[in-house]
Backbone of each chain as ProteinMPNN parsed JSONL, in Angstrom:
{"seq_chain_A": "XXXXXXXXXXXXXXXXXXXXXXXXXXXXXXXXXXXXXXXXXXXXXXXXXXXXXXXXXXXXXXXXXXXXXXXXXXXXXXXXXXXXXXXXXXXXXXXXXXXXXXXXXXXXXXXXXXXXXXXXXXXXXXXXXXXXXXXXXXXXXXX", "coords_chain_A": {"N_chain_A": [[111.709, 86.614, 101.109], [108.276, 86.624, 100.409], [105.081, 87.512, 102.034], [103.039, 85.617, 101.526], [104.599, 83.161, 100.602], [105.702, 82.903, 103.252], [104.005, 82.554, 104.862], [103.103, 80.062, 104.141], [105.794, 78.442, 104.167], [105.489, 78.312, 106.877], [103.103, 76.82, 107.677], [104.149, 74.632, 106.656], [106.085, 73.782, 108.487], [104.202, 73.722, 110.985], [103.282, 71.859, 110.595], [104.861, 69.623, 110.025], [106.223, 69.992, 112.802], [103.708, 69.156, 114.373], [103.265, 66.553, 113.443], [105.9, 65.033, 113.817], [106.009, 65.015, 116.734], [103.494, 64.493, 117.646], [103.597, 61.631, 116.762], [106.247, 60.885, 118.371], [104.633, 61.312, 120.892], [103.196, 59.941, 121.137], [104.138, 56.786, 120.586], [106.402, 57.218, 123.121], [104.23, 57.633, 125.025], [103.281, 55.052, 125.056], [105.093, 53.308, 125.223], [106.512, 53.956, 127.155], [104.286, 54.289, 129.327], [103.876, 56.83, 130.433], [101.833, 59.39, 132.584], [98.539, 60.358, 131.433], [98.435, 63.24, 131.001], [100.247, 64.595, 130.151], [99.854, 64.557, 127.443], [99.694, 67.532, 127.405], [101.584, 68.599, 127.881], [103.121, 68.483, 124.63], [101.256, 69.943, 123.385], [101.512, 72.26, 124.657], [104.091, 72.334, 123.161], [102.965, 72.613, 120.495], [101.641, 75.134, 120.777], [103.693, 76.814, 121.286], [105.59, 76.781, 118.705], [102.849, 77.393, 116.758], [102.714, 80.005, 118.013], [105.666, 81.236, 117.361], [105.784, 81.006, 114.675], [104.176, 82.343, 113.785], [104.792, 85.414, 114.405], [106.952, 85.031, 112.983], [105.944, 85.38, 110.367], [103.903, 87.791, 110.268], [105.983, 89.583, 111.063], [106.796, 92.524, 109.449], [109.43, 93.37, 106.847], [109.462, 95.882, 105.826], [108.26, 99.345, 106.13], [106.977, 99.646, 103.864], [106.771, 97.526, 102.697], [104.81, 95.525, 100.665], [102.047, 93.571, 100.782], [100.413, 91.503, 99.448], [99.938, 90.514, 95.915], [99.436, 90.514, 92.651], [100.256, 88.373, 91.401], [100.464, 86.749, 93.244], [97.951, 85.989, 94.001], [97.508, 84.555, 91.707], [99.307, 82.406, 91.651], [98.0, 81.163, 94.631], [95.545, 80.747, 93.927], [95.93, 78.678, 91.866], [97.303, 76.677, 93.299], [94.932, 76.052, 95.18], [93.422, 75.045, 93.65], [95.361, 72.517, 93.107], [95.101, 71.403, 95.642], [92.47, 71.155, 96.189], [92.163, 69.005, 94.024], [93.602, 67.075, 95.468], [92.494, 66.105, 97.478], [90.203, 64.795, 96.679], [91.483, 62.895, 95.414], [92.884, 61.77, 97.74], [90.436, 60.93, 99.268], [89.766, 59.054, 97.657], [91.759, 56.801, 97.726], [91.403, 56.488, 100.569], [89.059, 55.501, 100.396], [89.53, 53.075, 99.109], [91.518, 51.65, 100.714], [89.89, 51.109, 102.443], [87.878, 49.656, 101.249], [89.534, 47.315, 100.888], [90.394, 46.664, 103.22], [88.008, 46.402, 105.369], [85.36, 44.918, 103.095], [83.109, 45.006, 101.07], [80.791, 45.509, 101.993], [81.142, 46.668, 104.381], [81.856, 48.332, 107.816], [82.589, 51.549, 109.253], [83.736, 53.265, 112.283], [81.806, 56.486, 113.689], [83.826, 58.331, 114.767], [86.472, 57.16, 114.036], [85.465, 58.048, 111.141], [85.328, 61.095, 111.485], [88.299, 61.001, 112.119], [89.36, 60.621, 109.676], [88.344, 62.632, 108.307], [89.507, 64.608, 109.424], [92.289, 64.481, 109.172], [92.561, 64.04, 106.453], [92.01, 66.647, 105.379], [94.429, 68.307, 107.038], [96.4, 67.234, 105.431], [95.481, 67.852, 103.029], [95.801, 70.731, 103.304], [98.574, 70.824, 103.511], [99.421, 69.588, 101.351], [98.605, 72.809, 99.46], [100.215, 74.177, 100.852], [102.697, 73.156, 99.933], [102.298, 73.466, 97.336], [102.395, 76.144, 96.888], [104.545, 76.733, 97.459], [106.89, 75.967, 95.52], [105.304, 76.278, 93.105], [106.543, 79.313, 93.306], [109.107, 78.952, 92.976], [109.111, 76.808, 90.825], [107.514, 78.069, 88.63], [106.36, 78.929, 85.894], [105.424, 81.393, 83.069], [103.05, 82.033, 83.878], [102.038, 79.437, 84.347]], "CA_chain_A": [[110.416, 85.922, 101.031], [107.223, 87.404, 100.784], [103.999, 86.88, 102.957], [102.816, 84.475, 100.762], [105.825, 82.472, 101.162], [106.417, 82.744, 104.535], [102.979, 81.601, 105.583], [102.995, 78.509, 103.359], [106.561, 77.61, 104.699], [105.485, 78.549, 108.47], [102.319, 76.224, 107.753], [104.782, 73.367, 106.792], [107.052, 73.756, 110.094], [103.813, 73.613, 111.955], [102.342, 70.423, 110.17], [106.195, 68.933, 110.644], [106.223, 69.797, 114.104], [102.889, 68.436, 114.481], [103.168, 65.143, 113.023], [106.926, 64.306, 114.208], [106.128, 65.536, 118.318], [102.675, 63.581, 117.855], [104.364, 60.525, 116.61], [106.996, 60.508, 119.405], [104.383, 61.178, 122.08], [102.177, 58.296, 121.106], [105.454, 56.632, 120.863], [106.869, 57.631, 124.48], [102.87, 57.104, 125.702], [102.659, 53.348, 124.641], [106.429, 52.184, 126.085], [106.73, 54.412, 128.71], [103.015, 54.234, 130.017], [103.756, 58.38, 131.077], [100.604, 59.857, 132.488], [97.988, 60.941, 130.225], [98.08, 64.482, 130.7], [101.813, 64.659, 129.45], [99.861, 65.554, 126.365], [99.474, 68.853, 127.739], [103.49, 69.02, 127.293], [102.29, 68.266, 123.158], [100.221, 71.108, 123.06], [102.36, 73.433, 124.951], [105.125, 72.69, 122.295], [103.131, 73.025, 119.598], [101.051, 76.773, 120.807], [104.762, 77.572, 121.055], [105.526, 76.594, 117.221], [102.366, 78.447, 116.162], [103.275, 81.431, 118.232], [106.808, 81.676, 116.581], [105.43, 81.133, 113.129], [103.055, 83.516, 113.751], [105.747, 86.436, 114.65], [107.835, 85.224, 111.635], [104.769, 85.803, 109.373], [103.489, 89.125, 110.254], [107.212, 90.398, 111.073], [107.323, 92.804, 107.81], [110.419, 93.779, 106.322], [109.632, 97.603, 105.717], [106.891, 99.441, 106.358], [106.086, 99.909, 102.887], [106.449, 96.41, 102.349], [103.468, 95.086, 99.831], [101.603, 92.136, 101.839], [100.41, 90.328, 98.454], [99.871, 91.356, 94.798], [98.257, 89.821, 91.302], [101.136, 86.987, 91.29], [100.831, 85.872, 94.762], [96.833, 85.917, 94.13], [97.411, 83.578, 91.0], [99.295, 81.156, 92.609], [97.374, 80.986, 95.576], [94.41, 80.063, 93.195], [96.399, 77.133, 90.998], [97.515, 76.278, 94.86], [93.728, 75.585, 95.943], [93.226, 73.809, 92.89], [96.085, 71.212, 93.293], [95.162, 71.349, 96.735], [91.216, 70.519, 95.997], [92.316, 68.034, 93.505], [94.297, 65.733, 96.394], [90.865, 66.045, 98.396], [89.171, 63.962, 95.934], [92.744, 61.741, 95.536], [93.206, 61.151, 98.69], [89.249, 60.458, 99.495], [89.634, 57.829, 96.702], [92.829, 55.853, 98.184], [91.485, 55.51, 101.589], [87.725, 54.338, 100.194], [89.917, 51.997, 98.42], [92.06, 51.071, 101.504], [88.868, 50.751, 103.803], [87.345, 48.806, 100.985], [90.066, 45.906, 101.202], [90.138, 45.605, 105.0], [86.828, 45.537, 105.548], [84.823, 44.265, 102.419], [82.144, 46.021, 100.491], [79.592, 45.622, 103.165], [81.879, 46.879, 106.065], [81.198, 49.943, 108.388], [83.344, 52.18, 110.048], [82.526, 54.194, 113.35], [81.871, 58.105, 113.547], [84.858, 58.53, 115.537], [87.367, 57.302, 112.81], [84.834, 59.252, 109.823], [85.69, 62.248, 111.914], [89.246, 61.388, 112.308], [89.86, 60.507, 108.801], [88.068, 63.976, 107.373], [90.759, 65.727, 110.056], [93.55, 63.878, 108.35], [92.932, 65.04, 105.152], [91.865, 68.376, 106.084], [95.526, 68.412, 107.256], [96.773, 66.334, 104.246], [94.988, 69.382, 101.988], [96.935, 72.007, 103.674], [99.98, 70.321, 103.41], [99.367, 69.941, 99.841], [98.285, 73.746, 99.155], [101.22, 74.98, 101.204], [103.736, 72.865, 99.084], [102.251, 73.873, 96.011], [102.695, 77.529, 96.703], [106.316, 76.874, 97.755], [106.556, 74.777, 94.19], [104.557, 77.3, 92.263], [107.58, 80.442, 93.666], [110.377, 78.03, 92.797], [109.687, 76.689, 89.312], [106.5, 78.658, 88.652], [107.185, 79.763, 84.507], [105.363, 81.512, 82.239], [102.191, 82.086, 84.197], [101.359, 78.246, 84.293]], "C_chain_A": [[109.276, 86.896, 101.285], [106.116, 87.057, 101.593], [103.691, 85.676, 102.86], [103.268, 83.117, 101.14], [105.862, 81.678, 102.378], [105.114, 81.95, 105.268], [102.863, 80.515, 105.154], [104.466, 78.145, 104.245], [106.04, 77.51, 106.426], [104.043, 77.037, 108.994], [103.061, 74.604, 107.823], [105.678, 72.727, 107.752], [106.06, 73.064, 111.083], [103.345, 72.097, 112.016], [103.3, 69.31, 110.53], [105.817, 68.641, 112.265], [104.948, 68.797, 114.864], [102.777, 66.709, 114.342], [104.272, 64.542, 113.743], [106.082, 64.03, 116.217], [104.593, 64.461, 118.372], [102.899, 62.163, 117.969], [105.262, 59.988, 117.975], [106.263, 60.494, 120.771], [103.561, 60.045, 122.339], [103.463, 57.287, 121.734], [105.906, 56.062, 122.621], [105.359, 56.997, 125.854], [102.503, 55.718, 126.21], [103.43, 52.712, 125.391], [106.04, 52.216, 126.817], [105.308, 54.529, 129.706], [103.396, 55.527, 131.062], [102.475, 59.133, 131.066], [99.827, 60.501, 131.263], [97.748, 62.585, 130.304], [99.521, 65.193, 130.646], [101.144, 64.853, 127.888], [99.922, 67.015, 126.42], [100.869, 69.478, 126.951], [103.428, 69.038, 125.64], [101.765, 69.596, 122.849], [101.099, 72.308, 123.515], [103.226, 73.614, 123.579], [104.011, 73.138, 120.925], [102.217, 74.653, 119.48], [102.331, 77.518, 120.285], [105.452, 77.715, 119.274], [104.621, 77.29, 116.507], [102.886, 79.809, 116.766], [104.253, 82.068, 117.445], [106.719, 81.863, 115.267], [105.066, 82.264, 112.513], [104.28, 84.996, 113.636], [106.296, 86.097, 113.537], [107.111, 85.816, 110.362], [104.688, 87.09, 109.68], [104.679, 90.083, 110.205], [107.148, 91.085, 109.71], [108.793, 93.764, 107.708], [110.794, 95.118, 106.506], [108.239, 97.919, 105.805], [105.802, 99.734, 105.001], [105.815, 98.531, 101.858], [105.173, 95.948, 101.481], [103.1, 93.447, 100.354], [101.766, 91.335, 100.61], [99.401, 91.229, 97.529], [99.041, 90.417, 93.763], [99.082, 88.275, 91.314], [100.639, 86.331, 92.458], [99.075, 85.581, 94.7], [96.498, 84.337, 93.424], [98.02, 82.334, 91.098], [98.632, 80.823, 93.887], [96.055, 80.429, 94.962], [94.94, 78.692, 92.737], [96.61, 76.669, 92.61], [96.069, 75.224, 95.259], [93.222, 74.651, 94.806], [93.843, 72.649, 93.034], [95.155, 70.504, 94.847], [93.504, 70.621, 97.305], [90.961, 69.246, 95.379], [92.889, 66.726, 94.22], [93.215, 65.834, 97.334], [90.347, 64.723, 98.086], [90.767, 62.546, 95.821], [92.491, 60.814, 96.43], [92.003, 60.381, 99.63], [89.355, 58.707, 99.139], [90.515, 56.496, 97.235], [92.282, 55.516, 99.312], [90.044, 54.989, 101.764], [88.201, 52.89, 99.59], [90.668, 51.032, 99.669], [90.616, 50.488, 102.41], [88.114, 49.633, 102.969], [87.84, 47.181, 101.041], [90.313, 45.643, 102.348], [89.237, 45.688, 104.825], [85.265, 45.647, 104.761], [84.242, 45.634, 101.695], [80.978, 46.627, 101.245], [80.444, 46.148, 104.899], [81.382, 48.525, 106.757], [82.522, 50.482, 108.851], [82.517, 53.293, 111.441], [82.666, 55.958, 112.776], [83.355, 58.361, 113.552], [86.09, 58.335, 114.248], [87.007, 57.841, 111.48], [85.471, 60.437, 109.874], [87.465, 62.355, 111.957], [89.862, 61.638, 110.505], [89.683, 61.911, 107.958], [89.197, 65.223, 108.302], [92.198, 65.843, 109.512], [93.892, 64.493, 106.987], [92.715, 66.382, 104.787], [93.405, 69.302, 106.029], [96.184, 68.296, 106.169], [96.576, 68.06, 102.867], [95.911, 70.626, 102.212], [97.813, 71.936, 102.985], [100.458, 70.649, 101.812], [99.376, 71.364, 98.967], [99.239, 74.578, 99.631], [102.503, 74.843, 100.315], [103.496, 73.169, 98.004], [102.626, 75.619, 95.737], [104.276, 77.825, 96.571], [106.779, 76.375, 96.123], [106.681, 75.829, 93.08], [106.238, 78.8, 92.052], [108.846, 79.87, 92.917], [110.669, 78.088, 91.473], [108.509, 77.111, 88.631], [106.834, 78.805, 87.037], [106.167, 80.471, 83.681], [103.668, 81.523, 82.603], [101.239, 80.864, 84.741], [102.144, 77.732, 85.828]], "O_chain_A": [[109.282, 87.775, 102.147], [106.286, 85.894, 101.961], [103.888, 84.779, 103.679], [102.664, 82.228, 101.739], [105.98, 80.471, 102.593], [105.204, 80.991, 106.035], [102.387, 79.738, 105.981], [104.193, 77.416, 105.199], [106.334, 76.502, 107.069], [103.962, 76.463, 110.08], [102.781, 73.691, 108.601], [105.971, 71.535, 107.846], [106.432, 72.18, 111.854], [103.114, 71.372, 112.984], [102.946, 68.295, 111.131], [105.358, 67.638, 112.812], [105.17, 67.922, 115.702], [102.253, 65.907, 115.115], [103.962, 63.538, 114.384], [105.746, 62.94, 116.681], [104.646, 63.589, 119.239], [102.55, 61.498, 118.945], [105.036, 58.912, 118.528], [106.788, 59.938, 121.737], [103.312, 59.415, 123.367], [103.71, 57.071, 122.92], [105.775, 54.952, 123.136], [105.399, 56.361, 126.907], [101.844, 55.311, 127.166], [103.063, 51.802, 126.135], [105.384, 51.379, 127.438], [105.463, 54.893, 130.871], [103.279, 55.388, 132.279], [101.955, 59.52, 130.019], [100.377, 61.047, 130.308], [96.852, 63.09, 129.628], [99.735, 66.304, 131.131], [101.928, 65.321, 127.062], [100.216, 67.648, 125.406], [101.122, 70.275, 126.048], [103.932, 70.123, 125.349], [102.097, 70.155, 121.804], [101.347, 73.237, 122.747], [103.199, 74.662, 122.935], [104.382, 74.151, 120.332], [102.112, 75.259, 118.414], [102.382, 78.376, 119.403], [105.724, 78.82, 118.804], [105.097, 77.927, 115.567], [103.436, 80.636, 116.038], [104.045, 83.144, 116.884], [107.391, 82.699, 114.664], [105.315, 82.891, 111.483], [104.438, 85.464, 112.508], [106.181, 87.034, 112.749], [107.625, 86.566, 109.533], [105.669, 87.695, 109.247], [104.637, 91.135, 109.568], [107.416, 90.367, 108.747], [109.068, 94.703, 108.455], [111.813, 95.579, 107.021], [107.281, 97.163, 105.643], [104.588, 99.932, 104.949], [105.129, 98.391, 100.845], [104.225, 96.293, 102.186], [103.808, 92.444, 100.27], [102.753, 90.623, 100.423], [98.573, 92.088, 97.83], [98.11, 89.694, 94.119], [98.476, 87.206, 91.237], [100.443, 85.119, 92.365], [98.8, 84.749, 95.565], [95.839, 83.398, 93.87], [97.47, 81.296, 90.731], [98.997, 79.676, 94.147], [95.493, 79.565, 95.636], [94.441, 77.659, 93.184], [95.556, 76.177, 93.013], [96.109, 74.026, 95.54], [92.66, 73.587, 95.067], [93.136, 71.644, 93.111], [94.718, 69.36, 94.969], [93.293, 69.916, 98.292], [90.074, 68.466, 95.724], [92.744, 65.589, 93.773], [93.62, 65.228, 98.325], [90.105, 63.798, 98.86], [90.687, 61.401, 96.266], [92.1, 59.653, 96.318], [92.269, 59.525, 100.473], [89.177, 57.678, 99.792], [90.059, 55.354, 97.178], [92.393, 54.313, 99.548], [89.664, 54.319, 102.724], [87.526, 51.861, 99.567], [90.472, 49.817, 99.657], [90.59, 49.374, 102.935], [87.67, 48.684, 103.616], [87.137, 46.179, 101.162], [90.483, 44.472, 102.687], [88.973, 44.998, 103.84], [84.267, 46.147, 105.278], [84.656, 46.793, 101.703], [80.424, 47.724, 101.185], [80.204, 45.924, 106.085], [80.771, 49.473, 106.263], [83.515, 49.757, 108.788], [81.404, 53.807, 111.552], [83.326, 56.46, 111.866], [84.013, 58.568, 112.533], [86.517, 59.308, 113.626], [87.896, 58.116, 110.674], [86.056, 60.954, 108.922], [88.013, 63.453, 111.863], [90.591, 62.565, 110.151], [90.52, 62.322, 107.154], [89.54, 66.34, 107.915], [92.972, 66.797, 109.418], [94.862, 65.102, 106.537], [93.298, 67.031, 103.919], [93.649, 70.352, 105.434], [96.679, 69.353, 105.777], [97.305, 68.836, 102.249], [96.56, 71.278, 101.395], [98.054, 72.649, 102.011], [101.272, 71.401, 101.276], [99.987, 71.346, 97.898], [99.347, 75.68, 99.093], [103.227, 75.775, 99.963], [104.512, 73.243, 97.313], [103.007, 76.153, 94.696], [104.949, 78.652, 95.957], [107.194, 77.487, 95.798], [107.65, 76.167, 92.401], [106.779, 79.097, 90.987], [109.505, 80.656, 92.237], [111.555, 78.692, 90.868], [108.34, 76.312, 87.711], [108.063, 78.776, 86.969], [105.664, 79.413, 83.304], [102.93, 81.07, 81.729], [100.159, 80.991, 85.319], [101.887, 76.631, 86.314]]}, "seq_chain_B": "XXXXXXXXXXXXXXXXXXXXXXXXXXXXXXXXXXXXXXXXXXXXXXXXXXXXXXXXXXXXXXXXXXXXXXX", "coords_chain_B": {"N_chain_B": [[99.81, 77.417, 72.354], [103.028, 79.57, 72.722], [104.906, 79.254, 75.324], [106.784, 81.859, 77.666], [106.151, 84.199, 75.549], [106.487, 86.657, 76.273], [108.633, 89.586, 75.997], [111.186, 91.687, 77.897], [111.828, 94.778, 79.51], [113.205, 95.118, 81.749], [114.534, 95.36, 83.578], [116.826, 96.531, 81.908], [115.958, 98.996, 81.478], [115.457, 99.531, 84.077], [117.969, 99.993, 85.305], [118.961, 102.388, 83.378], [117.643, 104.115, 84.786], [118.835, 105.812, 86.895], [119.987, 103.476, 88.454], [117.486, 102.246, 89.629], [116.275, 99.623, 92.282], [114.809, 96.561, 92.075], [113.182, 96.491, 94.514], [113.044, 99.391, 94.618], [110.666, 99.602, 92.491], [109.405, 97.564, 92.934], [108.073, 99.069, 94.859], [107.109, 101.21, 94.002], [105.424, 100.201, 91.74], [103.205, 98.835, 93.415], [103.755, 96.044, 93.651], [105.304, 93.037, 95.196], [108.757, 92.456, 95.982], [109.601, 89.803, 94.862], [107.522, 89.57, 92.632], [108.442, 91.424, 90.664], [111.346, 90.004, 90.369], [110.431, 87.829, 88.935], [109.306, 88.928, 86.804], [111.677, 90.002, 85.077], [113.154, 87.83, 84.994], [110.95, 86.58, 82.9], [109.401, 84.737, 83.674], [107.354, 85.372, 84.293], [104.262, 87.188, 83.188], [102.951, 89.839, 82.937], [99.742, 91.734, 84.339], [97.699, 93.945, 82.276], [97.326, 96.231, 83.653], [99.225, 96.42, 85.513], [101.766, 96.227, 83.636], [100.92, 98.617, 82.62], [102.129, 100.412, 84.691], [104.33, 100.115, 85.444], [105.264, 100.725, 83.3], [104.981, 103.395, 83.318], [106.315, 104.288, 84.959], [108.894, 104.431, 84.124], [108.691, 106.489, 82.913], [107.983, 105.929, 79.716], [106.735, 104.548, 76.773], [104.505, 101.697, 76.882], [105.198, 99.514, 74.864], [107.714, 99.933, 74.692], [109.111, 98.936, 76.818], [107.479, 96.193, 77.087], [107.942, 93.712, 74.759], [105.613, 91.646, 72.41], [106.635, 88.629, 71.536], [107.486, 86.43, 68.173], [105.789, 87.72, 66.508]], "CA_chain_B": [[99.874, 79.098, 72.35], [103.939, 79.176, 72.633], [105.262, 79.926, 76.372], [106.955, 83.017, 77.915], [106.257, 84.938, 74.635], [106.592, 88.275, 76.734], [110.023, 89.511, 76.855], [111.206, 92.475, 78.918], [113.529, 95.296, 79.364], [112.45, 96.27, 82.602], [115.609, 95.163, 83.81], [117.855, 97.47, 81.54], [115.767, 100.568, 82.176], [115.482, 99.945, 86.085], [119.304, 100.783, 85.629], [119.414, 103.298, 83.275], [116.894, 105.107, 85.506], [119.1, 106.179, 87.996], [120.314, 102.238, 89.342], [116.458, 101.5, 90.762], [116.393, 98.738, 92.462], [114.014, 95.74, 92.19], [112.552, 96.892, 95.862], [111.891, 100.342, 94.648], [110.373, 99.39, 91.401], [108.024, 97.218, 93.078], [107.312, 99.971, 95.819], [106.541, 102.287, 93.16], [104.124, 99.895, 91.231], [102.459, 97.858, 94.266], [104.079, 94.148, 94.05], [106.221, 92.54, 96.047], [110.203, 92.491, 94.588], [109.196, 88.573, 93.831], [107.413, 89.424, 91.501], [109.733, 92.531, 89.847], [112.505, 89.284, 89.993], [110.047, 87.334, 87.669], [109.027, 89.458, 85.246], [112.578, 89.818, 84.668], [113.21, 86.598, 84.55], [110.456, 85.944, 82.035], [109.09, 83.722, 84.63], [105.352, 86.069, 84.701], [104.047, 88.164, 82.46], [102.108, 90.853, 84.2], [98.321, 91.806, 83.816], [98.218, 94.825, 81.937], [97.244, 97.574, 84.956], [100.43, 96.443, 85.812], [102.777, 96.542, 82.75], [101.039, 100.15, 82.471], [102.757, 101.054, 85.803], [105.336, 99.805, 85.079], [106.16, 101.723, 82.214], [104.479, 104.791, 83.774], [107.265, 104.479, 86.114], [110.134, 104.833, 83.581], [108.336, 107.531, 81.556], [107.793, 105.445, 78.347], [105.518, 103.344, 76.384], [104.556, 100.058, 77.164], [105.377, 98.734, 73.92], [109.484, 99.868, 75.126], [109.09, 98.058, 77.752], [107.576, 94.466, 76.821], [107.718, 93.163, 73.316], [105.5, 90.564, 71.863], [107.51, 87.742, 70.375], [106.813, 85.695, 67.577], [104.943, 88.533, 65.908]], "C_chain_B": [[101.96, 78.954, 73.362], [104.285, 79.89, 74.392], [106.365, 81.16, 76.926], [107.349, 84.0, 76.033], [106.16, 86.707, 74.822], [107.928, 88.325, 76.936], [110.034, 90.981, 77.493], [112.031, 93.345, 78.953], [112.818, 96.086, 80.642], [113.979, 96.069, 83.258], [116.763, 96.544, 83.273], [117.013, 99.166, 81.861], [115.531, 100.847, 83.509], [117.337, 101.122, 86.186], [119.827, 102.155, 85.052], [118.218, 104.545, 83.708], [117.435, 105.446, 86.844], [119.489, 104.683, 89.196], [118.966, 101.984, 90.366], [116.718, 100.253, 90.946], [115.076, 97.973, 92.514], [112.672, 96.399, 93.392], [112.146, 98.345, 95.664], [111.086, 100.249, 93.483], [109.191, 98.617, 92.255], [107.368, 98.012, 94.095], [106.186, 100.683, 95.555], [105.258, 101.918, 92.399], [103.14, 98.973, 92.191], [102.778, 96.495, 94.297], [105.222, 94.101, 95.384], [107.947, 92.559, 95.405], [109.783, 90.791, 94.218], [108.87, 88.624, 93.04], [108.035, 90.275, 90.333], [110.828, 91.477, 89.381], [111.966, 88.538, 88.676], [109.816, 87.472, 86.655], [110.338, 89.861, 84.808], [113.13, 88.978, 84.451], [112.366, 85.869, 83.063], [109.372, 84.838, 82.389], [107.355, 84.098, 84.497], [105.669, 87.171, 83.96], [102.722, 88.932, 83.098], [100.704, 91.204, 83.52], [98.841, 93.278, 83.635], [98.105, 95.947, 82.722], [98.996, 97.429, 85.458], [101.576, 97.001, 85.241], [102.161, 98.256, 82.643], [101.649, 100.727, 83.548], [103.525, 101.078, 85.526], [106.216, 100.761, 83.96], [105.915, 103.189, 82.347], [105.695, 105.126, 84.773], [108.801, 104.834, 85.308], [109.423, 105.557, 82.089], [108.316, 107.157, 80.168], [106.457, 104.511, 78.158], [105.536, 101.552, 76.625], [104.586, 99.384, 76.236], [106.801, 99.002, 73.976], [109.671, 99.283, 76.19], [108.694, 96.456, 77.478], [107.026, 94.388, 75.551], [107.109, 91.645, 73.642], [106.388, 89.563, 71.013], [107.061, 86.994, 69.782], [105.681, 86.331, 66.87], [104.89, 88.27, 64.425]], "O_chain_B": [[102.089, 78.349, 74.427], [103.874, 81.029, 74.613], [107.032, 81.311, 75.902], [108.444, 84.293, 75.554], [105.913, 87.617, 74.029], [108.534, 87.564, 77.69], [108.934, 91.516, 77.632], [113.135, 93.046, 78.498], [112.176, 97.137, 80.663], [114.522, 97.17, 83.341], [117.348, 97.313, 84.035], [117.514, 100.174, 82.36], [115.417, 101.949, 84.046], [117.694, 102.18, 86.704], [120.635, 102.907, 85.597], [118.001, 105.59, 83.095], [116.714, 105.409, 87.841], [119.336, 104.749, 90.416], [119.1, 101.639, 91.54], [117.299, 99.609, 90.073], [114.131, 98.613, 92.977], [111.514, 96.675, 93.078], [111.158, 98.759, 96.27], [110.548, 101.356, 93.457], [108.06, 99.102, 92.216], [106.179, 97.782, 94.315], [105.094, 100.877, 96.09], [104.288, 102.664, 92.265], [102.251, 98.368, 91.592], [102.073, 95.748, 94.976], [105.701, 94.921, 96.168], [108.084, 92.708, 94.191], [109.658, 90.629, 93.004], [109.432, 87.963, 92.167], [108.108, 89.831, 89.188], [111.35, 91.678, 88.285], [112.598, 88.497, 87.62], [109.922, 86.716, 85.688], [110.134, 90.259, 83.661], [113.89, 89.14, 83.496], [112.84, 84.99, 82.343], [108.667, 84.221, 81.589], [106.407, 83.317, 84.582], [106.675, 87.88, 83.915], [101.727, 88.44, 83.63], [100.521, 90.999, 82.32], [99.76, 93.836, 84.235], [98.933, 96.811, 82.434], [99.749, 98.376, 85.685], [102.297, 97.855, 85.757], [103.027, 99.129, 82.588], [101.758, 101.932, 83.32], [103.912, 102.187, 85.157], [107.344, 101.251, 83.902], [106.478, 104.055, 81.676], [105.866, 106.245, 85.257], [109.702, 105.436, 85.891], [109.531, 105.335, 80.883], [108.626, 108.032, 79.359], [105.61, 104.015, 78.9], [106.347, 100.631, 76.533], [103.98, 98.33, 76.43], [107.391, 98.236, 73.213], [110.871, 99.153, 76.433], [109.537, 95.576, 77.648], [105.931, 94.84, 75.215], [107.508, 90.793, 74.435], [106.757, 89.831, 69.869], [106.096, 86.452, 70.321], [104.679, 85.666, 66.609], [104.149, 88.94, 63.705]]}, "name": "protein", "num_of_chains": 2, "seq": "XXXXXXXXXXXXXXXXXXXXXXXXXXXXXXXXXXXXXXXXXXXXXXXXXXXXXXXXXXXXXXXXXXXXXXXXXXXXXXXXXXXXXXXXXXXXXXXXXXXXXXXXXXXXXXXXXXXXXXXXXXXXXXXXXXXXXXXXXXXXXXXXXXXXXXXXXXXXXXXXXXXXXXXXXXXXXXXXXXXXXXXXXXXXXXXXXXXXXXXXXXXXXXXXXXXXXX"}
């Protein structure tokens, strides 16, 4: 695997780890009513997940290793395109979801504006990391 | 415009240049071996700074190295 690669899969470990370990601590939070600064334990695991990523990424092979070249440039472009294109997607689905709970005339607060542009922020990644992985795989013919 | 209409012989002269391997072939021209596997594959056809390395690297012309098809 090349840089490229390795940072797009290392991005999808972290977004995994992220989402499952969030999930279970909400989860664990709600039953088990376990203090609130048992997120800390959350955060520890996941510095530790970037840390390791991090070391797998930069680790290079040889020292004459080539970081990234004209290929790895041109998928990394079609990448940010897919990856710009589920921006506007995924905008669209949850103006559409927010429009059938609550109406045409409905509001939402800051607080969930802000969470929802974090979401797909995330969501975008996700997207731009799998397309690179995608792109390496069944990539053909420049397209 | 018909797809991978580049084909390749970078493959047969890596070997009869002394068995290079993928990894020094792309040392020698600046990629990664990913992309040395594709353009043998057919998979990517290289910008031409490239294919001129490329063939600068096994002492020939870059028209013995990648044929247009469908000419």
């Amino acid at each position: 695997m090349n840089r490229t690669q390795k940072e797009a899969l290392a991005n999808l470990i972290v977004f995994a780890v992220m989402f499952f370990f969030g999930l279970l601590f909400l989860i664990v939070r709600l039953v088990f009513k376990i203090h609130p600064y048992a997120v800390f334990f959350y955060l520890a695991i996941l510095a530790a997940v970037f840390v390791l990523s991090g070391i797998y990424v930069f680790t290079r092979q040889s020292l004459r290793e080539v970081i990234t070249d004209e290929r790895d440039k041109l998928i990394k472009l079609k990448a940010a395109c897919a990856s710009f294109m589920s921006v506007w997607v995924m905008l669209g689905v949850m103006l559409f979801i927010l429009r059938i709970i609550l109406g045409i005339a409905g509001s939402i607060g800051i607080w969930l504006l802000a969470l929802i542009i974090f979401f797909i922020s995330i969501a975008a990644l996700a997207v731009y990391s799998s397309a690179i992985l995608i792109l390496y795989l069944f990539g053909k013919g420049n397209a | 415009m018909p797809e991978n209409e580049l084909s390749n012989s970078v493959r047969r002269l890596r070997f009869e240049h002394g068995q290079l391997t993928q990894q020094d072939l792309a040392d020698k021209v600046g990629v990664t071996r990913q992309t040395i596997i594709a353009i043998e594959q057919g998979k990517y056809s290289p910008s031409l700074p490239l294919a001129f390395r490329i063939s600068r690297v096994f002492n020939t012309t870059i028209e013995k190295v990648f044929e247009l098809n469908n000419e």
